[in-house]
Structure formats: C-alpha cells, structure tokens
NUMARVO-20091 format. One line per 3 residues: number of its first residue (from 1); their letters; for each residue y negated, x negated, z negated of C-alpha. Coordinates in pm, whole numbers, plus 50000, padded with zeros to 5 digits. Layout:
# NUMARVO-20091
NUM = a = Y,X,Z ~ ...
END
This chain:
# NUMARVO-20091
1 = xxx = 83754,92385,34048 ~ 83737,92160,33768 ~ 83653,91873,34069
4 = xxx = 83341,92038,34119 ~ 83251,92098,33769 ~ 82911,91948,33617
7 = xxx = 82817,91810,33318 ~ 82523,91744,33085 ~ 82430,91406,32918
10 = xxx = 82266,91429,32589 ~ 82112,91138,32440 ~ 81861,91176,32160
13 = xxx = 81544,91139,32377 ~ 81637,91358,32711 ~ 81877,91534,32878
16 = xxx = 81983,91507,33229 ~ 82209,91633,33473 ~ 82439,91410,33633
19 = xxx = 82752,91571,33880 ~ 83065,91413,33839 ~ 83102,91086,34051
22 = xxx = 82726,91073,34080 ~ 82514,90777,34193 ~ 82158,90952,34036
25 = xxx = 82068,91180,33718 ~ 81886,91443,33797 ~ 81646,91504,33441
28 = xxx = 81659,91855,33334 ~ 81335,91913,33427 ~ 81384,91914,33764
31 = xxx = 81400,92256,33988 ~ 81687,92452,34059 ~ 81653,92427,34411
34 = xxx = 81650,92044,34348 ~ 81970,92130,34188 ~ 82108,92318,34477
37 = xxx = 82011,92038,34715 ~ 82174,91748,34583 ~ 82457,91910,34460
40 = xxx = 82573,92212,34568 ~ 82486,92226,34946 ~ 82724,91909,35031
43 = xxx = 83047,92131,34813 ~ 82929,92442,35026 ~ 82923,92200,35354
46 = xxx = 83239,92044,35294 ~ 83424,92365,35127 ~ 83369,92661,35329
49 = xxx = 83513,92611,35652 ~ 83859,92730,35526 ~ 83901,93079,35721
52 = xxx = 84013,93360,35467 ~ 84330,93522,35539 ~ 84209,93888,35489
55 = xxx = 83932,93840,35742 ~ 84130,93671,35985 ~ 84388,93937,36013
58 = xxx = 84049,94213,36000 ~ 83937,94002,36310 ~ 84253,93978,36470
61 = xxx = 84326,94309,36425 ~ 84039,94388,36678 ~ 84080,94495,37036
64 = xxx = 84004,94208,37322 ~ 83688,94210,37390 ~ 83515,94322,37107
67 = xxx = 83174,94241,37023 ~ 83133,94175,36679 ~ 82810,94112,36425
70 = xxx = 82901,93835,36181 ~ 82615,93965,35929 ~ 82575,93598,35705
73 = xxx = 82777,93391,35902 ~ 82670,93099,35733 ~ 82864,92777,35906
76 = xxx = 83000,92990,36160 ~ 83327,92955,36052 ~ 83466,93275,36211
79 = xxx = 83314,93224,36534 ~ 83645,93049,36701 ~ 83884,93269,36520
82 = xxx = 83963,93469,36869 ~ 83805,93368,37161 ~ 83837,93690,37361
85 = xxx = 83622,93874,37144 ~ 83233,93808,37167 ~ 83102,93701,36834
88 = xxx = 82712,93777,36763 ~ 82641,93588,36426 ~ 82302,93600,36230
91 = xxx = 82186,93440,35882 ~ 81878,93403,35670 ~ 81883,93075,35649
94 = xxx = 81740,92863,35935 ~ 81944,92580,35826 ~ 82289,92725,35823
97 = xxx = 82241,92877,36151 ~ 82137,92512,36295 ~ 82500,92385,36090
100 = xxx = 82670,92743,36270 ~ 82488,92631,36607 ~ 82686,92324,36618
103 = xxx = 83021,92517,36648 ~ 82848,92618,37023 ~ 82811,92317,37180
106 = xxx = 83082,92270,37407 ~ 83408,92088,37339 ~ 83398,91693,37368
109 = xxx = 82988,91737,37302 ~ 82898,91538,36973 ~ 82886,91797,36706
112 = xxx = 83112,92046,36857 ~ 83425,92176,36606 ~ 83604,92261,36884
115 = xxx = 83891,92142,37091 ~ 83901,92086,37443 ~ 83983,92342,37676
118 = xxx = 83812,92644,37432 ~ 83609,92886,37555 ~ 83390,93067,37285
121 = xxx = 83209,93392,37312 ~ 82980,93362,37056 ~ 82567,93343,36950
124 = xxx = 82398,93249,36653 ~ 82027,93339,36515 ~ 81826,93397,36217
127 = xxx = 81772,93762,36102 ~ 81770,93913,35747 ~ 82063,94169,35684
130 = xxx = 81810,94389,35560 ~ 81664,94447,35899 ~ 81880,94337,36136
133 = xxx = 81801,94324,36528 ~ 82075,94488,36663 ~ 82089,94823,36851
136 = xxx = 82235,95120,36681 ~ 82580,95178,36777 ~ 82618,94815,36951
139 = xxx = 82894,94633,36805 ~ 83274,94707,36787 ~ 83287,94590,36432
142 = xxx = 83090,94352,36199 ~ 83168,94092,35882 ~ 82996,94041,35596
145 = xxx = 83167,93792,35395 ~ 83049,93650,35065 ~ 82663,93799,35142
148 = xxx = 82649,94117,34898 ~ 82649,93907,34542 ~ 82326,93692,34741
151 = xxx = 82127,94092,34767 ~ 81948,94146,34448 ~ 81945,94495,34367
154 = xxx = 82194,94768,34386 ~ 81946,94978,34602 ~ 81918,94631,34831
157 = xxx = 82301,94624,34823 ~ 82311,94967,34972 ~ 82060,94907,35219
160 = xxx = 82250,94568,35366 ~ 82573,94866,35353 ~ 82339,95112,35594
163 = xxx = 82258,94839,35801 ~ 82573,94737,35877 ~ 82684,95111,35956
166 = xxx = 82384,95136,36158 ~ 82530,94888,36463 ~ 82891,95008,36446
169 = xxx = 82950,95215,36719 ~ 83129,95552,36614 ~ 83463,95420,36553
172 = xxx = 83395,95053,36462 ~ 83484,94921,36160 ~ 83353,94655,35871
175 = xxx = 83457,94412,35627 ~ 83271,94354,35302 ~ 83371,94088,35129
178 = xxx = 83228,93975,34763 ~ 83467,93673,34745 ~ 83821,93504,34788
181 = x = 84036,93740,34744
END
C-alpha cells in the first residue's frame, strides 16, 4: 500500500498535495473530487481488475445458466468469470459502466478484455442500488462487492440489503462484500 500512499508538502507560505511520482501539485485548496480525479481514479482503474477469490468460488458455485445481478459492478470485472451464466450488471456511475461496457465488445474489437473465441452473457447499465430495475424474484443470485461502505446511512445500508432480496428468486442467494477479505 505504501506505493499508493500520499504525502503533504509544507513550506512556510502553502501547502500542497503532491502523490508520489507526481508531475503537478495539487494546492490544498483544491476540491476533493479534484483529488479523486487526478489521483485516485487511475489506482482504482489500474487496481481493481484482480477477481477476489471468495466471489469467484460464490460465482462458480452457481448452477449453468444462472442469471445473476452484479449490484455495483463497477469495471465489470466479474462479468467473464463463467460464461454460461448470464451476468446483468448495473452501477451509479455513468462512467464506470462506459469502463464495464468495454468488457462487451467482442473479442479482437479495440477495447475488448477478452480473448478470442469467448462468448459472454452479460449487460451493463446505470441504476442506483437503492431502486433497482429489476423484477421481483428475477435473478438466480446477485453480488454486491465493495458497494455497502459507499451507502451512507445504516437505514440506506438496509435498504440496498432489501433490494437485493427483492430480485432473488426464492432460493437464490447473495454476496455482500465490504472489502478484501
């Protein structure tokens, strides 16, 4: 971690914030989304396509053919993790689903993650967890990995919880992940 570790600058007439390796200081002034922008969104780019052992064996635990709701999928990063399972994934952020978007194109396509010869069941769109556009009962199972800590209440917490219960059908089944773990 300590790679991605800031640090603050002090001289006597400012302060600014400059990440390690930096080409710019960013004064301390400056927004946090500013912050977020130049520095964190290239880590999360670059850092969070690594596919977390607990959910993989969650999703490949699933029957073939299962259609699941990837609640936050972010990057998409569990999209490919089985292709005979239909993967239905949804975000906040417009952004993230165009990044998540990318993982559809089809193999060979500039942009695509995948290799040739895959065949991906999977759709990506912009919804909030808090009301989410799925029909009750529709999905096999659903993930919701590293979402809760982003919810800012514990009554919004529990409502993101009842939504997710709300498109299992009776037997599906959830994962709720905070973090790596």
């Amino acid at each position: 971690m300590n790679h991605v570790m800031s640090r603050m600058c002090t001289t006597p007439s400012h302060r600014t914030f400059q990440p390690p390796g930096a080409l710019y200081a960013l004064p301390s002034s400056a927004s946090t989304s500013t912050h977020i922008k130049l520095v964190l969104k290239p880590r999360f780019r670059c850092c969070r396509f690594a596919i977390w052992p607990k959910v993989k064996d969650f999703i490949c635990s699933l029957s073939s053919g299962s259609i699941v709701a990837d609640v936050g999928c972010g990057n998409g990063k569990y999209f490919g993790v089985r292709s005979d399972i239909i993967v239905m994934g949804s975000d906040r952020s417009e952004g993230l689903t165009k990044v998540a978007a990318k993982r559809l194109l089809p193999a060979g396509v500039p942009g695509s993650h995948f290799s040739p010869g895959s065949s991906l069941r999977a759709d990506v769109f912009v919804a909030d967890a808090l009301n989410l556009p799925f029909r009750p009962g529709s999905c096999d199972a659903a993930l919701c990995i590293a979402v809760l800590h982003h919810i800012s209440s514990p009554t919004r917490r529990l409502a993101l919880l009842s939504q997710l219960l709300m498109l299992l059908r009776p037997g599906g089944r959830a994962i709720v992940r905070k973090r790596l773990s």
